[in-house]
mmCIF file of the N, C-alpha and C atoms, coordinates in Angstrom:
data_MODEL
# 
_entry.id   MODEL 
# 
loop_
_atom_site.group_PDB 
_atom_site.id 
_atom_site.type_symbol 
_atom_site.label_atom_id 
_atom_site.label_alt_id 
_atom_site.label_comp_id 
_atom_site.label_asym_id 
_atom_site.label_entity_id 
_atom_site.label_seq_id 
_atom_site.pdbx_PDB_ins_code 
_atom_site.Cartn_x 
_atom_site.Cartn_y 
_atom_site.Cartn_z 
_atom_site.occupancy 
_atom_site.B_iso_or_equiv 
_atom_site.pdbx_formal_charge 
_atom_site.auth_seq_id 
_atom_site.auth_comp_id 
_atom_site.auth_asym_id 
_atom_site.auth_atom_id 
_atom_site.pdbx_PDB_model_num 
ATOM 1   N N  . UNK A 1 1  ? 151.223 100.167 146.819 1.00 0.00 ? 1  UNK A N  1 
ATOM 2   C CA . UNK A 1 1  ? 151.052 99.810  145.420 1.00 0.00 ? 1  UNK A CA 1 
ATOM 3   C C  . UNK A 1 1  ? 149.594 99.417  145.181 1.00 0.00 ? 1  UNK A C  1 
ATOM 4   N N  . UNK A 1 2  ? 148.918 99.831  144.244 1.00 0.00 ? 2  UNK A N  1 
ATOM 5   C CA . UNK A 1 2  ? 147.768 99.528  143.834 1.00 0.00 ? 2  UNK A CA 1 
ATOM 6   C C  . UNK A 1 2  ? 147.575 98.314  142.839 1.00 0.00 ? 2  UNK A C  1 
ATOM 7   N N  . UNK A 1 3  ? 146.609 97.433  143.338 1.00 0.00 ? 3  UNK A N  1 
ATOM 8   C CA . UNK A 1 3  ? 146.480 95.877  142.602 1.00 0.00 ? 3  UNK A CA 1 
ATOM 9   C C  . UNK A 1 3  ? 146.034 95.976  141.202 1.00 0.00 ? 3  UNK A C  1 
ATOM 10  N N  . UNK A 1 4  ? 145.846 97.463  140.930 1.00 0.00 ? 4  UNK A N  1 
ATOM 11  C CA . UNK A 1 4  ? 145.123 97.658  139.378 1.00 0.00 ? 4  UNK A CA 1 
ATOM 12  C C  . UNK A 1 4  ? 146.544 98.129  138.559 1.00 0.00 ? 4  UNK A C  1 
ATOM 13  N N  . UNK A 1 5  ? 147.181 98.556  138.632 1.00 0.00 ? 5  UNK A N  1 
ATOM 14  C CA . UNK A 1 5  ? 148.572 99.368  138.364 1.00 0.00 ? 5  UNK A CA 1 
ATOM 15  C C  . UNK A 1 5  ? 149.454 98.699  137.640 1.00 0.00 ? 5  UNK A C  1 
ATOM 16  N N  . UNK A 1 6  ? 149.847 98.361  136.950 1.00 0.00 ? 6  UNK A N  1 
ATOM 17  C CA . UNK A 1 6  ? 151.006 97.364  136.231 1.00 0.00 ? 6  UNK A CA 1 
ATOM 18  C C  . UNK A 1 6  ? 151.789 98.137  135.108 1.00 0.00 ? 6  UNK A C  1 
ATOM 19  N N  . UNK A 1 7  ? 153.096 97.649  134.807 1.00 0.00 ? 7  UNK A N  1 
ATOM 20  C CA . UNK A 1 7  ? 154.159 98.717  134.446 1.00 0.00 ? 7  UNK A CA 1 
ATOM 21  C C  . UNK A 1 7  ? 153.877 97.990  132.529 1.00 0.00 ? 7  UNK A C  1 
ATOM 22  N N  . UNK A 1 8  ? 154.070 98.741  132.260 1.00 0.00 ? 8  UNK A N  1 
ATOM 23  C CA . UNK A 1 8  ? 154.217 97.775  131.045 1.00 0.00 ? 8  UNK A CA 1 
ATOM 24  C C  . UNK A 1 8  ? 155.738 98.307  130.108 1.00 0.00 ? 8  UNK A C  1 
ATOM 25  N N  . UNK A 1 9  ? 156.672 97.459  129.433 1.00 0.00 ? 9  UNK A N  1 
ATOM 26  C CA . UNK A 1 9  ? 157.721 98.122  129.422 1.00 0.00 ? 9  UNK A CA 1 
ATOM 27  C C  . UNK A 1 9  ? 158.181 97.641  127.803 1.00 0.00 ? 9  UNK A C  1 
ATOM 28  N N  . UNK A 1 10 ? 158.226 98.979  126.756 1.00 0.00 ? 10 UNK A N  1 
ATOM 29  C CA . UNK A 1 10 ? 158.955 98.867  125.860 1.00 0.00 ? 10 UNK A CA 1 
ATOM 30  C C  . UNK A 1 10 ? 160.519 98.681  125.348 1.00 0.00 ? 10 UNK A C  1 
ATOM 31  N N  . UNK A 1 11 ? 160.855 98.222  124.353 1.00 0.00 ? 11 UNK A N  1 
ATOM 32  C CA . UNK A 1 11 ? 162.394 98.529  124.270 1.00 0.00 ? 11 UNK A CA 1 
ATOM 33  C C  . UNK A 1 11 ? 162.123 98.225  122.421 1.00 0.00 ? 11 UNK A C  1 
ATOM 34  N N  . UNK A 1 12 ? 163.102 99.175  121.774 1.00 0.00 ? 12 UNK A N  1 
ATOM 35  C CA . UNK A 1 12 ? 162.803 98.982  120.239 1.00 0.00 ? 12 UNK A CA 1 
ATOM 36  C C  . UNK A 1 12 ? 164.376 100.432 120.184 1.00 0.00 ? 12 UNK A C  1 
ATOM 37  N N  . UNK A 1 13 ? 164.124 100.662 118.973 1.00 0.00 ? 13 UNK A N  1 
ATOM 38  C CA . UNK A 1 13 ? 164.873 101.656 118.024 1.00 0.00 ? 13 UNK A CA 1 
ATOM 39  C C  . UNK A 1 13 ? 163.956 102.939 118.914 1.00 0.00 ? 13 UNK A C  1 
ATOM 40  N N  . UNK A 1 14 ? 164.251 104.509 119.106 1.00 0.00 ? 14 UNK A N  1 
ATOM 41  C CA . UNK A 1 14 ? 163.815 104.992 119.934 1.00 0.00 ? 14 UNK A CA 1 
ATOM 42  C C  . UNK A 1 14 ? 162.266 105.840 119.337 1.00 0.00 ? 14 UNK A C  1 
ATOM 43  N N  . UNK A 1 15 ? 162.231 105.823 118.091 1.00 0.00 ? 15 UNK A N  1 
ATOM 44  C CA . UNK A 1 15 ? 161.228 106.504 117.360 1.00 0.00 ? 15 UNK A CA 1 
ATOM 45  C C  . UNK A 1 15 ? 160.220 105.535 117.737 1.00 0.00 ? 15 UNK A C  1 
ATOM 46  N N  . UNK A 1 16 ? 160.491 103.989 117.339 1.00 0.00 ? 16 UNK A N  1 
ATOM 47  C CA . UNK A 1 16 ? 159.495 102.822 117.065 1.00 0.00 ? 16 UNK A CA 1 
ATOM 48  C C  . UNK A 1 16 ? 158.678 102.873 118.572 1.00 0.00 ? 16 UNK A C  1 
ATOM 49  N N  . UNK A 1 17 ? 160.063 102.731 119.584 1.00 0.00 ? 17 UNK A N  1 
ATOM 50  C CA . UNK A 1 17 ? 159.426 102.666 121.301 1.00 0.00 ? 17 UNK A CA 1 
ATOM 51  C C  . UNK A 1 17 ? 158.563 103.978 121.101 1.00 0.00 ? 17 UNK A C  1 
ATOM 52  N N  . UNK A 1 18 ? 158.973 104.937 121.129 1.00 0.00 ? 18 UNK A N  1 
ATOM 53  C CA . UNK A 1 18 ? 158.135 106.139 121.541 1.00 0.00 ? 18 UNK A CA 1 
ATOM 54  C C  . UNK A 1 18 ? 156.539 106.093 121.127 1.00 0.00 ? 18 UNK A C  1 
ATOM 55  N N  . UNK A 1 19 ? 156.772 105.579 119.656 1.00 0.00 ? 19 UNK A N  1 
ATOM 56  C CA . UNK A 1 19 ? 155.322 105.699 119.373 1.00 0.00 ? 19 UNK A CA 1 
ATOM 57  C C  . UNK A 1 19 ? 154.429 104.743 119.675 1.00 0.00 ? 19 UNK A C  1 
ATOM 58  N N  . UNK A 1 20 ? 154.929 103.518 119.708 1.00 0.00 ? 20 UNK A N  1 
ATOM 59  C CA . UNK A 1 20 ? 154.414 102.335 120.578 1.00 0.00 ? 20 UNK A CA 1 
ATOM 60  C C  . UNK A 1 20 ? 153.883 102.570 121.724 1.00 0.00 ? 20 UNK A C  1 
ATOM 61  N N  . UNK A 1 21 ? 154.697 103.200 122.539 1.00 0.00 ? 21 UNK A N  1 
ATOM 62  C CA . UNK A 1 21 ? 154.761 103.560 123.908 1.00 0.00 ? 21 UNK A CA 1 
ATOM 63  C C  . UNK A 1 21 ? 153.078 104.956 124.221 1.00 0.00 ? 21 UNK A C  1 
ATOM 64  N N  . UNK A 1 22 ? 153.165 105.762 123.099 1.00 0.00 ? 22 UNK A N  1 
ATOM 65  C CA . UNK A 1 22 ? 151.988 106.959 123.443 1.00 0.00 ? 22 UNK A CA 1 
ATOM 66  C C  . UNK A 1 22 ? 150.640 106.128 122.867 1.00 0.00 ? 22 UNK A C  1 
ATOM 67  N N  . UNK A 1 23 ? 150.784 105.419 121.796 1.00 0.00 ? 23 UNK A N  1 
ATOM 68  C CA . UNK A 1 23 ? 149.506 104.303 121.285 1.00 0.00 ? 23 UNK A CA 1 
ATOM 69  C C  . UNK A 1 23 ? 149.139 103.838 122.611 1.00 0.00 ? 23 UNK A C  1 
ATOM 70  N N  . UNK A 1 24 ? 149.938 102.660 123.316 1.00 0.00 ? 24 UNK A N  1 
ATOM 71  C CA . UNK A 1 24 ? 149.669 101.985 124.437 1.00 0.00 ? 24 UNK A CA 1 
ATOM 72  C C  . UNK A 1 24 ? 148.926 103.137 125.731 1.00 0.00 ? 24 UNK A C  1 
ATOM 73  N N  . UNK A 1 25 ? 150.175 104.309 125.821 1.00 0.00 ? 25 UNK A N  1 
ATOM 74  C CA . UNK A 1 25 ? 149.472 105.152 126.719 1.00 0.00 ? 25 UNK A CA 1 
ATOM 75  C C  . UNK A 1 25 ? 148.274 106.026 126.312 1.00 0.00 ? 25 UNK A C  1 
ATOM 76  N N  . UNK A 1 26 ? 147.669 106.135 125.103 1.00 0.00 ? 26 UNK A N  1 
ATOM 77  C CA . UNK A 1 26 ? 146.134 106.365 125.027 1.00 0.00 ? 26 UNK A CA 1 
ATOM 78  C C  . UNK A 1 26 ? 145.243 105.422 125.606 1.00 0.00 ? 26 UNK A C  1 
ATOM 79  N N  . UNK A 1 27 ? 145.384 104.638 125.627 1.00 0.00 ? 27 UNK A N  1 
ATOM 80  C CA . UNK A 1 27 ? 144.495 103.355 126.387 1.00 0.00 ? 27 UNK A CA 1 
ATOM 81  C C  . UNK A 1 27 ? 144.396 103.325 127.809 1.00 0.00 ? 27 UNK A C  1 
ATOM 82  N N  . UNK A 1 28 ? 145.166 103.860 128.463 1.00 0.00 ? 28 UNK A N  1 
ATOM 83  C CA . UNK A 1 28 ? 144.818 103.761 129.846 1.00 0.00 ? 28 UNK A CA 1 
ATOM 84  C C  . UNK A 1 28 ? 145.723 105.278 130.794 1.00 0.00 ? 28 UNK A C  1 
ATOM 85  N N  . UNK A 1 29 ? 144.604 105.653 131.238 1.00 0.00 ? 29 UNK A N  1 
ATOM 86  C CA . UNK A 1 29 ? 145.220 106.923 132.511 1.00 0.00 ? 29 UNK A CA 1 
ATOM 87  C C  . UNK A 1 29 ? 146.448 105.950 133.301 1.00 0.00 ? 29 UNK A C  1 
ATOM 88  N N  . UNK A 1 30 ? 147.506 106.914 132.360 1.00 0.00 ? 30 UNK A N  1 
ATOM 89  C CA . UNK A 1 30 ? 148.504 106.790 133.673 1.00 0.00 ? 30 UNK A CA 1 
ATOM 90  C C  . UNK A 1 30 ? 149.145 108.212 134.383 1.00 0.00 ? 30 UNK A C  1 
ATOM 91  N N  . UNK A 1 31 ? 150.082 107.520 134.862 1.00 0.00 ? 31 UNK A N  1 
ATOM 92  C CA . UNK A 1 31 ? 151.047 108.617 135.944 1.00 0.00 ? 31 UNK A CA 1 
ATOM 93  C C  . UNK A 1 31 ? 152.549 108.657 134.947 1.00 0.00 ? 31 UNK A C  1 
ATOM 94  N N  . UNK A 1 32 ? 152.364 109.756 134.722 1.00 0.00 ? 32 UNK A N  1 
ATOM 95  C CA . UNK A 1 32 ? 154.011 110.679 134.459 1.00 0.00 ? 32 UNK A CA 1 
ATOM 96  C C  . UNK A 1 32 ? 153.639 110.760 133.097 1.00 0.00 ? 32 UNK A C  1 
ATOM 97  N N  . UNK A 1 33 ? 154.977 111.098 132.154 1.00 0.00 ? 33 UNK A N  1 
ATOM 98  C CA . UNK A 1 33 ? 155.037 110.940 131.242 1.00 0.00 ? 33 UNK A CA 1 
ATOM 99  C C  . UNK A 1 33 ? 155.894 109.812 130.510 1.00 0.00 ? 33 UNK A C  1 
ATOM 100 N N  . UNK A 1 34 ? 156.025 109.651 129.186 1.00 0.00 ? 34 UNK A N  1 
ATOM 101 C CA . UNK A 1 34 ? 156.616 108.363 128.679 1.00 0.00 ? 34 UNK A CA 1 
ATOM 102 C C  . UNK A 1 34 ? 158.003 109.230 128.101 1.00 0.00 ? 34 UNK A C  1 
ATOM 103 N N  . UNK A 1 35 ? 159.281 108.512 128.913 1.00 0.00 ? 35 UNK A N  1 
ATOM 104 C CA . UNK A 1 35 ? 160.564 108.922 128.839 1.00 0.00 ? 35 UNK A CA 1 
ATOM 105 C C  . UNK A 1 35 ? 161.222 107.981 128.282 1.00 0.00 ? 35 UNK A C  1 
ATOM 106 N N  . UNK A 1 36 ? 161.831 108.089 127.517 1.00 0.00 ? 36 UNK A N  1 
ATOM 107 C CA . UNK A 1 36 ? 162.802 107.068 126.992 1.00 0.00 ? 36 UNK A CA 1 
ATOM 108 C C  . UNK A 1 36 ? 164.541 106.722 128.129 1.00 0.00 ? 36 UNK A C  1 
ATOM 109 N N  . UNK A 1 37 ? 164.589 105.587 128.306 1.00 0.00 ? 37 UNK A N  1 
ATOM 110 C CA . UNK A 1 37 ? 166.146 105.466 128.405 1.00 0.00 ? 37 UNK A CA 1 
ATOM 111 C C  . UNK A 1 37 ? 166.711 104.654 127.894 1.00 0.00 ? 37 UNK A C  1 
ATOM 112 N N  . UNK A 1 38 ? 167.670 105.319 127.954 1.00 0.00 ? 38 UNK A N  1 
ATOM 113 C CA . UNK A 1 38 ? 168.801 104.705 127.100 1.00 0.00 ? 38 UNK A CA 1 
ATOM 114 C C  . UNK A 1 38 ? 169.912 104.192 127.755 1.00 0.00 ? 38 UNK A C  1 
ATOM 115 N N  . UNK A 1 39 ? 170.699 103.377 127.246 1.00 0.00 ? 39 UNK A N  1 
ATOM 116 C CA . UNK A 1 39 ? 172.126 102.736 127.893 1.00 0.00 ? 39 UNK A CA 1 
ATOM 117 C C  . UNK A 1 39 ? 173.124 102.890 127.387 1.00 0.00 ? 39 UNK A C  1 
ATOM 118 N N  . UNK A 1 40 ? 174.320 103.422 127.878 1.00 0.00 ? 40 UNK A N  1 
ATOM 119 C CA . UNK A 1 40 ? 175.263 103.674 126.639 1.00 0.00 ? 40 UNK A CA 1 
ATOM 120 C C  . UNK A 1 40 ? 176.222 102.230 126.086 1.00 0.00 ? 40 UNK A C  1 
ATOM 121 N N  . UNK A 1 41 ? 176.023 102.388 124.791 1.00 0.00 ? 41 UNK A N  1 
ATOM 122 C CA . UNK A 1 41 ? 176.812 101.662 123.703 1.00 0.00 ? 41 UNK A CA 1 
ATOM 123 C C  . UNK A 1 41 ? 175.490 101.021 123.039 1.00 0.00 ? 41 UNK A C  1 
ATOM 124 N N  . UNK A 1 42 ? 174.057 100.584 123.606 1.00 0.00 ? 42 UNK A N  1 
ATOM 125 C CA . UNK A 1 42 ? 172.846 100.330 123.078 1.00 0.00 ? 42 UNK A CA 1 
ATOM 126 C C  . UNK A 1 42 ? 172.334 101.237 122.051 1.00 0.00 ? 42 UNK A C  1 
ATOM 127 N N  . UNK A 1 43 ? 171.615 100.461 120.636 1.00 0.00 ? 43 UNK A N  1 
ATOM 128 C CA . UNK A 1 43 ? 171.143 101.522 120.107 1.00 0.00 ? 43 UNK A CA 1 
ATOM 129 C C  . UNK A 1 43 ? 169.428 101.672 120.484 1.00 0.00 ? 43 UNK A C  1 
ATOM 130 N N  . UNK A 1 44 ? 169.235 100.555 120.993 1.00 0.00 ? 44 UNK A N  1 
ATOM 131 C CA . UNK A 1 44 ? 167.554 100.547 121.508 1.00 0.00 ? 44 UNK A CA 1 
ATOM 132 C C  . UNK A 1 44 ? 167.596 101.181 123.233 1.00 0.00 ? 44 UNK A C  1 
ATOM 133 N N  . UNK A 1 45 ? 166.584 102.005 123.317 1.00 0.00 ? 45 UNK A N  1 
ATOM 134 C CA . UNK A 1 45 ? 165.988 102.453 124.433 1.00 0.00 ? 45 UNK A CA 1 
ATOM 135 C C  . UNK A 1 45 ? 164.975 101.607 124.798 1.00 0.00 ? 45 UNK A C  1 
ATOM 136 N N  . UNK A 1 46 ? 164.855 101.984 126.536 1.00 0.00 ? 46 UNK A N  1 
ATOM 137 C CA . UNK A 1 46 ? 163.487 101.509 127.352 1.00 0.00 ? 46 UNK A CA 1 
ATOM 138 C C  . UNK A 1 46 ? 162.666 102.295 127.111 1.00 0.00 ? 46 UNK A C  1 
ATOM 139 N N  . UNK A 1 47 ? 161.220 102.273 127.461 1.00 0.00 ? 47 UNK A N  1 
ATOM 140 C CA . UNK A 1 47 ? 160.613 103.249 127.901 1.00 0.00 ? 47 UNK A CA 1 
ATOM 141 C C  . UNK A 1 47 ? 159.338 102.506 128.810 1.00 0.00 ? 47 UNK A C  1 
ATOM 142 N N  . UNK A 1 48 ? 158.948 102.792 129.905 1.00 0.00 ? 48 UNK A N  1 
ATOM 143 C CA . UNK A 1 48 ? 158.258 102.073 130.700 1.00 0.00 ? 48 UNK A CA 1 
ATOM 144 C C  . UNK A 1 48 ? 157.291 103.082 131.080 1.00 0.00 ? 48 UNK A C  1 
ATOM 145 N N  . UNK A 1 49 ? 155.611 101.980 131.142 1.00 0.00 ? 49 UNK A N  1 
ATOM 146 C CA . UNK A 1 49 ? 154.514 102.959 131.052 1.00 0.00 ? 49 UNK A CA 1 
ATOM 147 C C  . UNK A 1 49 ? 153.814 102.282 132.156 1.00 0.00 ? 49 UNK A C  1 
ATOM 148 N N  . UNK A 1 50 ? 153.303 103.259 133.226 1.00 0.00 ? 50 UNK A N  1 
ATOM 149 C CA . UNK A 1 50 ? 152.767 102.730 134.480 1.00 0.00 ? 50 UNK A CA 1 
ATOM 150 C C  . UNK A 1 50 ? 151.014 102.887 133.943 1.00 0.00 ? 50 UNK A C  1 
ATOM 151 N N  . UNK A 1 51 ? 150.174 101.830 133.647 1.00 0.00 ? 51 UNK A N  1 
ATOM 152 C CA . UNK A 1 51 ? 148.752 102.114 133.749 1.00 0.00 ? 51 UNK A CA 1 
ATOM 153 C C  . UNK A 1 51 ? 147.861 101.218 134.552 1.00 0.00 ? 51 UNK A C  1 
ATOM 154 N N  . UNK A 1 52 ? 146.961 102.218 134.944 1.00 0.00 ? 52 UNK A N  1 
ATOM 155 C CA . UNK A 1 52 ? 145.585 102.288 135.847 1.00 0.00 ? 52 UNK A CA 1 
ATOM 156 C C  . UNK A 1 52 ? 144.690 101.045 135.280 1.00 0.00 ? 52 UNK A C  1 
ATOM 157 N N  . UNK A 1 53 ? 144.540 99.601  135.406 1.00 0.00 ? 53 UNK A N  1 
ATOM 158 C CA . UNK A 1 53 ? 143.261 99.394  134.962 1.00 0.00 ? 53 UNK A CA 1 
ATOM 159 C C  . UNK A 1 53 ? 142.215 99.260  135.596 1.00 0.00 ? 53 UNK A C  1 
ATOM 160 N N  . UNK A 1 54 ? 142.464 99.660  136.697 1.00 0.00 ? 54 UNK A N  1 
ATOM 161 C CA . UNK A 1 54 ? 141.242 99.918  137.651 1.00 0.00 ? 54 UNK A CA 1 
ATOM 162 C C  . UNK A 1 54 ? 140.587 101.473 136.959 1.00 0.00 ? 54 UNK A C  1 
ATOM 163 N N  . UNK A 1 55 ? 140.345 101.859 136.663 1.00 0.00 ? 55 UNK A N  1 
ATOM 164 C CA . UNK A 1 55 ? 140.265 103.124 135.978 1.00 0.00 ? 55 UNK A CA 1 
ATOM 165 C C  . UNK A 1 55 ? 140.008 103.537 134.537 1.00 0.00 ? 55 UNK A C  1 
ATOM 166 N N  . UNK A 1 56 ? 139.904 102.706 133.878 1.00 0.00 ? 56 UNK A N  1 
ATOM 167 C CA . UNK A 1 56 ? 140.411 102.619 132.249 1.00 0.00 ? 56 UNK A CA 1 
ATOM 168 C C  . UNK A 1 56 ? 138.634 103.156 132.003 1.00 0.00 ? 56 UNK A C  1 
ATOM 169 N N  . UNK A 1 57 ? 138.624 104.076 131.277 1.00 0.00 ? 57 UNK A N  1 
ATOM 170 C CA . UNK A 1 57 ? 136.975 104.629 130.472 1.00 0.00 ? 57 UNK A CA 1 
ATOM 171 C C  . UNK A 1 57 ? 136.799 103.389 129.758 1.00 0.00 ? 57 UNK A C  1 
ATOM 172 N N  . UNK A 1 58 ? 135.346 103.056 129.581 1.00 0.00 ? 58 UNK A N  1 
ATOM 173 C CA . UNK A 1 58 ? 134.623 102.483 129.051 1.00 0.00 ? 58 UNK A CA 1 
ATOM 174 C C  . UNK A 1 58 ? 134.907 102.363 126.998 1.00 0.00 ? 58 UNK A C  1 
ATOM 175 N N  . UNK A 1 59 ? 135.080 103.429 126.770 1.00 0.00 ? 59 UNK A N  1 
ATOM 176 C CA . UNK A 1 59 ? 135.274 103.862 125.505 1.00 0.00 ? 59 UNK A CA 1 
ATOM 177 C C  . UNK A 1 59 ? 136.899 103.576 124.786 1.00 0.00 ? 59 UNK A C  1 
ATOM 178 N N  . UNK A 1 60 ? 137.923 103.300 125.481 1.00 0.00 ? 60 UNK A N  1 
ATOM 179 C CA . UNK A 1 60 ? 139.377 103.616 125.646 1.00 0.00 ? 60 UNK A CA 1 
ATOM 180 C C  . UNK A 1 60 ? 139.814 102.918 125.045 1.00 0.00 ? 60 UNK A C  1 
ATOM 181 N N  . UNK A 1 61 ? 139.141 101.355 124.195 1.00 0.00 ? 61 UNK A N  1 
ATOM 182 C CA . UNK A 1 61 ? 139.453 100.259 123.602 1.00 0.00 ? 61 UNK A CA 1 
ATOM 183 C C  . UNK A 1 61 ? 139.980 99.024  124.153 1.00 0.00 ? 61 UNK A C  1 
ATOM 184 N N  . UNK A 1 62 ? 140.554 99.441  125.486 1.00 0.00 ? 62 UNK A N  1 
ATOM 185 C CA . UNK A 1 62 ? 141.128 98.398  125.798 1.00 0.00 ? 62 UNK A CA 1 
ATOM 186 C C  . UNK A 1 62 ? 139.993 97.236  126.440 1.00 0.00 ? 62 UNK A C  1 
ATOM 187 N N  . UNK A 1 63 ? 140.477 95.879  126.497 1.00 0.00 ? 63 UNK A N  1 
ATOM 188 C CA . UNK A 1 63 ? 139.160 95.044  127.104 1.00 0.00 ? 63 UNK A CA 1 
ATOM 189 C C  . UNK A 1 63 ? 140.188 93.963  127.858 1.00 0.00 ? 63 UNK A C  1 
ATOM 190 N N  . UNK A 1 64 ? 139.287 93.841  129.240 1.00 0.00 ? 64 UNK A N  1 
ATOM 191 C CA . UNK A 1 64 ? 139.863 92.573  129.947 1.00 0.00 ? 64 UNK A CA 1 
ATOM 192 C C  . UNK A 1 64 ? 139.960 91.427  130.193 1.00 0.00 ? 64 UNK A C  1 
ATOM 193 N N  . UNK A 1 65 ? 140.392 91.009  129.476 1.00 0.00 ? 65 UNK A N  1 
ATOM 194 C CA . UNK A 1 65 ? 139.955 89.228  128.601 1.00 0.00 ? 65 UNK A CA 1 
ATOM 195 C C  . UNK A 1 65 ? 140.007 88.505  130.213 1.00 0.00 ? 65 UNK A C  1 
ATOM 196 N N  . UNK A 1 66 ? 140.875 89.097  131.520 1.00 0.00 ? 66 UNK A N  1 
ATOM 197 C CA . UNK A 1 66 ? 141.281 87.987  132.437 1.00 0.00 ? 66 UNK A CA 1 
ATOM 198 C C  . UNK A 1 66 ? 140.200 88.445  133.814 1.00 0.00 ? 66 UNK A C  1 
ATOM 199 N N  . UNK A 1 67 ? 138.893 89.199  133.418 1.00 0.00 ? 67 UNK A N  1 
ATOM 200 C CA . UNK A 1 67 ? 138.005 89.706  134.653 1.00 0.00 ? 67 UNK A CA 1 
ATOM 201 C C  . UNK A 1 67 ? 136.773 88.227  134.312 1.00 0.00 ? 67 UNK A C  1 
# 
């Protein structure tokens, strides 16, 4: 596991997660793509986003308030 790597994990109505979820994943190179799951009888889905901040471009918006 890499010490830069951290999961970050949505849950909402599945439109709201999704788009939440590709906003957040413009900000930082990750691995895979952003999948929704679901549980049955739930009407909200997960969707969990693995990002790099060891890695993050200069330009990408995000900033590290805790370096």
């Amino acid at each position: 596991m890499n010490a830069h790597v951290i999961t970050i994990e949505i849950r909402g109505l599945e439109s709201a997660a999704l788009k939440a979820a590709e906003q957040i994943a413009a900000l930082f190179p990750q691995a895979g793509p952003v999948l929704p799951e679901r549980r049955r009888g739930e009407d909200e889905v997960t969707v969990r986003i693995r990002a790099d901040l060891g890695s993050v471009p200069p330009d990408s918006g995000y900033t590290d308030t805790c370096a």
